[in-house]
C-alpha positions as CSV (number, residue, x, y, z in Angstrom):
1,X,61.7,40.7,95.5
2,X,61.8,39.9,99.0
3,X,62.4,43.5,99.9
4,X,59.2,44.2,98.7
5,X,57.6,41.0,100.6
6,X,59.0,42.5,103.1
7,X,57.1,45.9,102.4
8,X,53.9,44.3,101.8
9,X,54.0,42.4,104.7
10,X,54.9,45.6,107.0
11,X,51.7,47.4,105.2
12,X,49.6,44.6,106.1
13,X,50.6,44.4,109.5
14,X,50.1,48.1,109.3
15,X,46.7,48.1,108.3
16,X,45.6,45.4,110.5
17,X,47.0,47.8,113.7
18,X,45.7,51.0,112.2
19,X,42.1,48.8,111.9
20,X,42.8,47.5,115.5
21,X,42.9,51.0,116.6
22,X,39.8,51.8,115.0
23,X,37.4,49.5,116.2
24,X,36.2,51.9,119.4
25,X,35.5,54.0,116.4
26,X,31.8,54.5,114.4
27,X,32.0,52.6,111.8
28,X,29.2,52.0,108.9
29,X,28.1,49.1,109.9
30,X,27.9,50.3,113.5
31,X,26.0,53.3,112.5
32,X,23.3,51.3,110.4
33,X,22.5,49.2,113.7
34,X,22.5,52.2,116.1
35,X,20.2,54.6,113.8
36,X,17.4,51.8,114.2
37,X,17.4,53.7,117.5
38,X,14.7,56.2,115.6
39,X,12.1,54.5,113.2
40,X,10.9,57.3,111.8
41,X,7.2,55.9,112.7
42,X,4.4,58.1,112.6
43,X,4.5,58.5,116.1
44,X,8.3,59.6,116.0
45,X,7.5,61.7,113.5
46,X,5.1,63.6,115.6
47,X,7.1,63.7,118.5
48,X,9.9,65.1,116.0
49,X,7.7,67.5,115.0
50,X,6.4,68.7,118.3
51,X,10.5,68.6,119.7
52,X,11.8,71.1,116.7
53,X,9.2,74.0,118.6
54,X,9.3,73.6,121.8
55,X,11.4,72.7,124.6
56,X,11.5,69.6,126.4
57,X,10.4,70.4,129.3
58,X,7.0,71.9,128.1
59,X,6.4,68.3,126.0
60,X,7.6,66.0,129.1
61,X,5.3,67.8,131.6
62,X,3.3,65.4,133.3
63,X,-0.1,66.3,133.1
64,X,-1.4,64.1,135.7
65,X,0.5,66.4,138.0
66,X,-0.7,69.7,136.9
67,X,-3.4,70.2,139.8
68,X,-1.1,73.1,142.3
69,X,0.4,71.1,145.6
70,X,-1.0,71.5,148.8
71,X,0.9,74.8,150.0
72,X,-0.1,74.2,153.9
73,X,2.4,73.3,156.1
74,X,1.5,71.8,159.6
75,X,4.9,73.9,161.1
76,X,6.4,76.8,159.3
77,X,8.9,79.9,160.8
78,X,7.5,83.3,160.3
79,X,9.8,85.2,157.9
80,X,9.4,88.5,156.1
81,X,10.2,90.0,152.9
82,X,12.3,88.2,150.0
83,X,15.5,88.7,148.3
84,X,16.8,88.5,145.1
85,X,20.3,87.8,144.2
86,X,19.1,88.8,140.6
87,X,22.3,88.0,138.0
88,X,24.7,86.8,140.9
89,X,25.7,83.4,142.2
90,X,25.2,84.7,145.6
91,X,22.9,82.3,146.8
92,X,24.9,81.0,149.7
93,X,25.5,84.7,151.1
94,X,21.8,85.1,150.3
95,X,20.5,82.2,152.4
96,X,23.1,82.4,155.1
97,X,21.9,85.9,156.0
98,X,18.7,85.1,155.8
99,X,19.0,82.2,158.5
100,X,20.1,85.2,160.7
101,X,17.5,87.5,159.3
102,X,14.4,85.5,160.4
103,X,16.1,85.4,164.1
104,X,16.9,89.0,164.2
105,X,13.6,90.0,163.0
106,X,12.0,87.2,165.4
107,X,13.8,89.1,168.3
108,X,13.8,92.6,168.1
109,X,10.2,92.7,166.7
110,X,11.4,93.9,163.7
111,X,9.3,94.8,160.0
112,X,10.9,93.7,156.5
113,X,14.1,93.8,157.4
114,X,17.8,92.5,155.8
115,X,21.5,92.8,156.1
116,X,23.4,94.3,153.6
117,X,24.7,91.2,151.0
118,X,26.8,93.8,148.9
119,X,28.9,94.8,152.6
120,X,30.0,91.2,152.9
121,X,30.1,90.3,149.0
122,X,32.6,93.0,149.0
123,X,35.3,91.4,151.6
124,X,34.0,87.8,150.2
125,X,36.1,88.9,146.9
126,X,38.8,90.6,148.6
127,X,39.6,87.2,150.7
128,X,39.1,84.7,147.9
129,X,41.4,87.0,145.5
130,X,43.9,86.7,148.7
131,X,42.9,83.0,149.2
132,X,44.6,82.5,145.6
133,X,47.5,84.8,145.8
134,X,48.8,82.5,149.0
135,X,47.3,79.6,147.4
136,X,50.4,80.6,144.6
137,X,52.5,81.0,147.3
138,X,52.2,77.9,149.1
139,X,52.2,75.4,146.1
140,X,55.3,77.6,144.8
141,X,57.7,75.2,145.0
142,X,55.5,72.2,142.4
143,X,55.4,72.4,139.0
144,X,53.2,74.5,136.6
145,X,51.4,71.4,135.8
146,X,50.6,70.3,139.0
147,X,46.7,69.7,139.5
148,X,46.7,71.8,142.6
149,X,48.6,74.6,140.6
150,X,46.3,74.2,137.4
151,X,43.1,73.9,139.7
152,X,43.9,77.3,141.6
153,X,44.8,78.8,138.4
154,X,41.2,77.3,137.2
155,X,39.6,79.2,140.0
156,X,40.7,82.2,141.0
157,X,37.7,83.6,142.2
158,X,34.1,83.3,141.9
159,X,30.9,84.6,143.2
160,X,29.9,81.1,144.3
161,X,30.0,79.9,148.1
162,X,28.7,78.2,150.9
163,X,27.8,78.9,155.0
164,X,31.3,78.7,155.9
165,X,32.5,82.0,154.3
166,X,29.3,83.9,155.7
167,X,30.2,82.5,159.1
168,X,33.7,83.6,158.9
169,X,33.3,86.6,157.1
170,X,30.6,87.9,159.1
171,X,33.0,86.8,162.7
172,X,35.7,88.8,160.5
173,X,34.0,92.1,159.3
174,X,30.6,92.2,161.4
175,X,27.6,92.9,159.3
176,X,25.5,95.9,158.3
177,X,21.8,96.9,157.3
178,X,21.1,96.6,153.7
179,X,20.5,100.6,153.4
180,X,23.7,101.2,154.9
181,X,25.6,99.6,151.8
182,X,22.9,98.5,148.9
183,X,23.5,96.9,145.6
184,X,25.1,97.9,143.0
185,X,24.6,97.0,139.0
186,X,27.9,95.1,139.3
187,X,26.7,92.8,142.8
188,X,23.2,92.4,141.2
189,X,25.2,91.2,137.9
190,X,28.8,89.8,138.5
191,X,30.2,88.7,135.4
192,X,31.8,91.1,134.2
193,X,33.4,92.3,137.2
194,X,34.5,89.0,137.9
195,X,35.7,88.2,135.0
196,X,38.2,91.1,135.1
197,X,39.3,89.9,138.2
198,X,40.0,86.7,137.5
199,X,42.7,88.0,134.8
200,X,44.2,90.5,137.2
201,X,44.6,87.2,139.7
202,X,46.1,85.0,137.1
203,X,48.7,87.5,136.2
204,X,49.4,88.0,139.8
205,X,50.0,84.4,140.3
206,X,52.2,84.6,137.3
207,X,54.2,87.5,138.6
208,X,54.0,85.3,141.8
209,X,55.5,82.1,140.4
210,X,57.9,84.4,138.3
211,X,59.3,86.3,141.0
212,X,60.0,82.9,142.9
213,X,62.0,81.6,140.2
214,X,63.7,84.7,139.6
215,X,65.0,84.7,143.5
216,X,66.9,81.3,142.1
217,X,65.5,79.7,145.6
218,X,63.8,76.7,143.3
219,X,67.5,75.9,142.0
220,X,68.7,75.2,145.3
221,X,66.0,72.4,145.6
222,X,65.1,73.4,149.2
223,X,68.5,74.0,150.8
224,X,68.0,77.8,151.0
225,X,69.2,79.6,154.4
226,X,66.8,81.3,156.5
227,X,68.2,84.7,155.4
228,X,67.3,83.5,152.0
229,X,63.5,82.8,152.6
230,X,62.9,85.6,154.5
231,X,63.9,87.8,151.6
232,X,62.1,85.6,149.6
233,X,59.3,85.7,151.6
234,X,59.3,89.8,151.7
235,X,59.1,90.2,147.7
236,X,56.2,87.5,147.6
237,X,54.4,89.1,150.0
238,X,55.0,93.0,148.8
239,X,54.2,91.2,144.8
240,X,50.8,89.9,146.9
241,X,49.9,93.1,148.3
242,X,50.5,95.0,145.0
243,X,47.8,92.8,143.2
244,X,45.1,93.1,146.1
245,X,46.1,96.3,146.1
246,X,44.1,96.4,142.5
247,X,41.5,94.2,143.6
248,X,40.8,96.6,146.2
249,X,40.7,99.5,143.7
250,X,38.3,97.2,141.1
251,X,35.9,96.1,144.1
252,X,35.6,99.7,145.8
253,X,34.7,101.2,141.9
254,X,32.4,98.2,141.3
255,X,30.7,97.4,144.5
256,X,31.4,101.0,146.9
257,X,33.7,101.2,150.1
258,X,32.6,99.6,153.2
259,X,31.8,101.8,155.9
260,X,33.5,101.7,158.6
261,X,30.9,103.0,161.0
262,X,27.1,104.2,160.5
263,X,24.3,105.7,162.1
264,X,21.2,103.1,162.1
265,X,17.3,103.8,162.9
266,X,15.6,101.2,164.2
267,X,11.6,100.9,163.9
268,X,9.6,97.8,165.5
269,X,7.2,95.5,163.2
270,X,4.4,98.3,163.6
271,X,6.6,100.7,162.9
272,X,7.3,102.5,165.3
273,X,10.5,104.5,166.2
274,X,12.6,101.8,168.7
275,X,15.8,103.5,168.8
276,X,18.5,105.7,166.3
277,X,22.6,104.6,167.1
278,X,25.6,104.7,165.7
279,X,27.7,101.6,165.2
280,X,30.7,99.9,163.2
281,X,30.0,96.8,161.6
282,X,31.2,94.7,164.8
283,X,29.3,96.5,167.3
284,X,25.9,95.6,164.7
285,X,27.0,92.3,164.2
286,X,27.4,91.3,168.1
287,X,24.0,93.3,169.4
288,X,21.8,91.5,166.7
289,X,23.6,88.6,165.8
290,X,26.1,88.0,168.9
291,X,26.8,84.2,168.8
292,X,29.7,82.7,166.6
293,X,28.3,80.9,164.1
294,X,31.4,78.6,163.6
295,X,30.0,77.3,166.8
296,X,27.0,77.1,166.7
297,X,26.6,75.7,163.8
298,X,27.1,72.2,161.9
299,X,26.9,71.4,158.3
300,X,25.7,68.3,157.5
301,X,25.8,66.0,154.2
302,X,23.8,63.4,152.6
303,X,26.7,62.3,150.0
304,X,25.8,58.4,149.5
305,X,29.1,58.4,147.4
306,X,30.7,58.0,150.7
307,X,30.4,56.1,154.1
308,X,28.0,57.5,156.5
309,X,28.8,58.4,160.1
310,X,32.2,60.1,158.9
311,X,33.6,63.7,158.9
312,X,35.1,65.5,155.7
313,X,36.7,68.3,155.0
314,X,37.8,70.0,151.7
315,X,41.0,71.3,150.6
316,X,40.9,75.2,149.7
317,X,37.2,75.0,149.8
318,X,37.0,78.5,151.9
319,X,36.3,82.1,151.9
320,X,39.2,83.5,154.3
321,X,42.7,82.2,154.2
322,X,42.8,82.2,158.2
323,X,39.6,80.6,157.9
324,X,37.8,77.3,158.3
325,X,38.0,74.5,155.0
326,X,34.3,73.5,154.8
327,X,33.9,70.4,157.3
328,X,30.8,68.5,157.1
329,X,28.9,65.0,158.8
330,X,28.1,62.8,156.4
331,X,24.6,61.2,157.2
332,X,21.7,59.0,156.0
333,X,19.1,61.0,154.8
334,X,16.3,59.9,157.3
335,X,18.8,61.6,160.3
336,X,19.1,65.2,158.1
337,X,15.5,65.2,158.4
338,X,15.2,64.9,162.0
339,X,16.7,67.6,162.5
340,X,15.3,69.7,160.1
341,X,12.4,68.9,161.6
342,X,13.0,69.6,165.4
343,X,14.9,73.1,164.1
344,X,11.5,74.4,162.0
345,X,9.2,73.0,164.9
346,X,11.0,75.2,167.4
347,X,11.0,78.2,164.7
348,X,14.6,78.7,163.4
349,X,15.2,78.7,159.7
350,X,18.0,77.0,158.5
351,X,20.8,76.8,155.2
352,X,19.9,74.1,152.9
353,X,21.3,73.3,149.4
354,X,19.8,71.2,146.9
355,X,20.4,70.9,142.9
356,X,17.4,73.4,142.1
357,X,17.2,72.6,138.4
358,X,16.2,68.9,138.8
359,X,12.2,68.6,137.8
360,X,11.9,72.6,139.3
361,X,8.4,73.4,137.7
362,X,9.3,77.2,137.9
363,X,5.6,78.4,137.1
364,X,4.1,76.3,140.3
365,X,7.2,77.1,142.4
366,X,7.1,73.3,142.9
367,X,10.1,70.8,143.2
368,X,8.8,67.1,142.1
369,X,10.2,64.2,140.2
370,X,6.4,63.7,139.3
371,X,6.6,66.8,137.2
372,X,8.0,65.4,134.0
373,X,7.9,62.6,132.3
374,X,11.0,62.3,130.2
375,X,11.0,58.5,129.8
376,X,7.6,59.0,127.6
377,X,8.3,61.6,125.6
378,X,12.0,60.0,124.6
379,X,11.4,56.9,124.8
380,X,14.4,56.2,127.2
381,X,15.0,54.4,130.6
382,X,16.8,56.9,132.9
383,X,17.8,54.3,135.8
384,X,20.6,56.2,137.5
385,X,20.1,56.5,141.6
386,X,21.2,59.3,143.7
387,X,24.6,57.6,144.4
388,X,25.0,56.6,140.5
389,X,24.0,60.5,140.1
390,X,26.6,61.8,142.4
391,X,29.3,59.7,141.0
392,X,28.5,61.0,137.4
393,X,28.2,64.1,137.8
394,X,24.9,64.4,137.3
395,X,23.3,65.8,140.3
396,X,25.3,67.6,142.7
397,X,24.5,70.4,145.3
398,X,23.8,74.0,142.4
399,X,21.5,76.2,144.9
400,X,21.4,77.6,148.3
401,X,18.1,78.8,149.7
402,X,16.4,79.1,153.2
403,X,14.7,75.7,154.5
404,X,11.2,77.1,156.6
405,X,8.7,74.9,156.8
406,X,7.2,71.1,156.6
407,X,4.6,69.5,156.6
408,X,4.0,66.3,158.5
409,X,1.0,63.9,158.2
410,X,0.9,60.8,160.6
411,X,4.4,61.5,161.7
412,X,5.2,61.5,158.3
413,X,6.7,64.8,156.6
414,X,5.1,64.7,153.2
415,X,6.6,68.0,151.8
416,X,9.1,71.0,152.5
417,X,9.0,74.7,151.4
418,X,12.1,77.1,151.2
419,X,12.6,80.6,150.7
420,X,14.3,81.3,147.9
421,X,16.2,84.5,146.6
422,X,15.1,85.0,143.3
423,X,12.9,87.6,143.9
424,X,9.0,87.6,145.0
425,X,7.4,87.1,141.7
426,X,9.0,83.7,141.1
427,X,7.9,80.6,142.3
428,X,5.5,80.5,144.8
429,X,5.2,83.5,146.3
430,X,8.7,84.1,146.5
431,X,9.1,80.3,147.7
432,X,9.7,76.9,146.3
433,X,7.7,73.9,147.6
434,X,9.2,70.2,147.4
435,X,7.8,67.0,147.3
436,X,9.5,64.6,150.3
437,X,10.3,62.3,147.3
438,X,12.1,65.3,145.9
439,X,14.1,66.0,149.1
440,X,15.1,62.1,149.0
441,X,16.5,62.8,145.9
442,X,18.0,66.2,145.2
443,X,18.9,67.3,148.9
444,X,22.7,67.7,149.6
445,X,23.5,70.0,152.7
446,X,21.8,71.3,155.8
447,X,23.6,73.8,158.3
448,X,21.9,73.3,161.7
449,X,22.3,74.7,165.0
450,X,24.4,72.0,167.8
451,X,21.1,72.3,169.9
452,X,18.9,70.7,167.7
453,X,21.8,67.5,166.5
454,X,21.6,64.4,168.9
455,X,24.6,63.8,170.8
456,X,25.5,61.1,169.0
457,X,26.0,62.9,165.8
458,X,28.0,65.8,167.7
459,X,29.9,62.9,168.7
460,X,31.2,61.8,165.0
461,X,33.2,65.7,165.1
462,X,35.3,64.2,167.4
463,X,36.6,62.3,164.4
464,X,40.0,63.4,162.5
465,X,38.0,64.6,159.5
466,X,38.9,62.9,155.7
467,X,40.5,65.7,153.9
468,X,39.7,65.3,150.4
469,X,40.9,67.2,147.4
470,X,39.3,70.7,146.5
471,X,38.4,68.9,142.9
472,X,36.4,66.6,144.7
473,X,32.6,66.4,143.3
474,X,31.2,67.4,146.2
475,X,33.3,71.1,146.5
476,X,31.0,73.0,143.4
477,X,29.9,75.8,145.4
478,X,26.1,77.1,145.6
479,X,25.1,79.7,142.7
């Protein structure tokens, strides 16, 4: 008998911590008080109704707001021609050469001109697929389960980017007309090339990690003789090279091989013959381009998740091995637009990211937070700020595109227009136009020549930047 007390009273107890345990859960009576939630009133009913056709952003488009935006801007740089990235995520590569574009073209009189994205997309992959492969290397000594290991075997490569890999592929491999190497079906539409190299770098970084182990250097927990790692050293590197070796193969199929000289023709904005030369991509890049962008140029950051008036740098978050992390000021808003300003009013274009998908009214070409109403149409608050956003992961920097114009009213800048590279039949004209609530709101980055940054900010690079992880929010790179 008191053997089975005993047993009851374990059951109990074991009911009570099984119930314990379930309390987070949803339980009837939990779901009977949330479902009140919907009434099922003839006005949700209608909304139901109208919801199970049609998409949400058609229902929650404010109509007070339907009247086109203003599309003059008091100071705007004269560019030509537009670009589509089409089924890439090569907007950074994209907008970064079209920064240089509008300069080129601005000084050699140039017509509708542009530099070949498929030339540099091409070494872009053959860096990041060797940016992983020593990524491997160097972290060969931690665990499988590491989260630096696991994050480089979560991104091997992508099509994704930002200015720091045009500025140090283009220093690396010079640059090239757009006729000299055009696109191909696989750089207009990446997927599926990129998806088979992802699998050829995993299973290098496995044959990586496996040849490591199989030198029996991790046994000897770091007390290996220089003999030792230099033979070690040798099979990583010749394992590396075979793999790139097939990258290289995939890349020059998929993409071409980059030439390593051409003969250009060169016709002024009326068309007329200027001059016919022959040139390797260095020799291009230094007569049109010439100046070193890394410095030249300063990325800045409106990240209120973190202090102002401080430098950062990311971990990994590169094009080139022997390159530069990306480094950026972090500033108030009100300061990015400064400079924004006094770049455009003195006609230079510059790289600006934003998250593009956030109240974009694709028809109009026009970025507002005026253009849909969700709160009406679902009958919920959405209170988050841009900080709260950030920290959520709900907003974060998606889209690179060219920043070419504002317009200011009473010392006031009221809105902002881009160029954007999805082609001239979308948005306007080839363009998107945004509210200066909008820009308060959605901007993230702006890369801006040293000339037109106050000495003060200039100053804050003097810092010892904060290195932070390359999972932090703020590394997703521009599509």
């Amino acid at each position: 008998m008191k053997r089975v007390i005993m047993l009851v009273a374990a059951l109990a107890i074991s009911a009570q911590a099984f119930a314990q345990a379930q309390t987070g859960g949803i339980s009837p009576e939990v779901l009977q008080r949330i479902s009140r939630g919907y009434s099922g009133s003839a006005s949700d009913k209608a909304l139901r109704n109208a919801l199970a056709g049609n998409a949400i952003n058609v229902l929650a488009t404010n109509a007070e707001n339907a009247p086109m935006i203003d599309t003059h801007f008091s100071d705007e740089v004269k560019t030509k021609g537009i670009t589509d990235q089409k089924s890439s995520g090569r907007c950074w590569l994209f907008t970064g050469l079209n920064v240089m574009r509008a300069s080129v073209i601005d000084r050699f009189d140039l017509g509708a001109f542009t530099f070949s994205q498929n030339y540099l997309f091409f070494y872009d992959q053959l860096e990041k697929a060797n940016l992983f492969l020593q990524g491997v290397i160097d972290t060969e000594e931690l665990p499988f389960d590491d989260r630096k290991v696991d994050w480089l075997f979560s991104n091997p490569i992508g099509d994704g980017g930002q200015f720091t890999g045009v500025s140090d592929l283009a220093l690396k491999y010079g640059l090239v007309p757009s006729e000299v190497m055009p696109e191909t079906y696989s750089s207009n539409s990446t997927s599926q090339m990129s998806s088979q190299l992802k699998t050829i770098l995993r299973q290098g970084g496995l044959k990586l990690r496996n040849a490591y182990d199989a030198s029996g250097v991790r046994a000897l927990k770091g007390k290996k003789s220089d003999d030792v790692s230099a033979k070690v050293k040798a099979e990583l590197q010749r394992v590396k090279e075979d793999v790139l070796s097939d990258v290289y193969r995939v890349l020059a199929l998929c993409l071409g091989v980059p030439p390593a000289e051409f003969e250009w023709t060169m016709y002024n904005s009326k068309g007329e013959f200027v001059s016919s030369e022959r040139y390797t991509p260095q020799s291009f890049y230094q007569k049109f381009v010439g100046e070193a962008l890394d410095d030249n140029y300063v990325m800045l950051m409106n990240d209120p998740t973190r202090e102002y008036g401080k430098v950062y740098e990311i971990d990994y978050d590169r094009h080139v091995y022997d390159g530069h992390n990306w480094l950026y000021i972090n500033l108030p808003i009100e300061r990015i637009k400064e400079i924004a300003i006094a770049s455009i009013k003195d006609g230079r274009a510059m790289y600006f990211s934003c998250d593009v998908g956030k109240f974009l009214n694709s028809k109009k070409g026009v970025l507002d937070i005026a253009n849909y109403d969700y709160s009406s149409l679902l009958g919920v608050d959405f209170t988050m700020n841009k900080r709260e956003r950030v920290m959520t992961h709900a907003s974060g920097s998606s889209h690179a595109m060219t920043l070419m114009a504002v317009d200011i009213k009473e010392g006031v800048p009221v809105k902002w227009m881009v160029e954007n590279s999805w082609g001239a039949d979308s948005g306007y004209k080839g363009h998107l136009i945004m509210t200066d609530e909008w820009f308060n709101e959605y901007m993230f980055r702006l890369v801006a020549e040293k000339k037109y940054i106050p000495a003060d900010v200039l100053d804050l690079l003097k810092q010892t930047p904060v290195r932070l992880p390359a999972w932090d929010p703020m590394f997703a790179p521009e599509q």
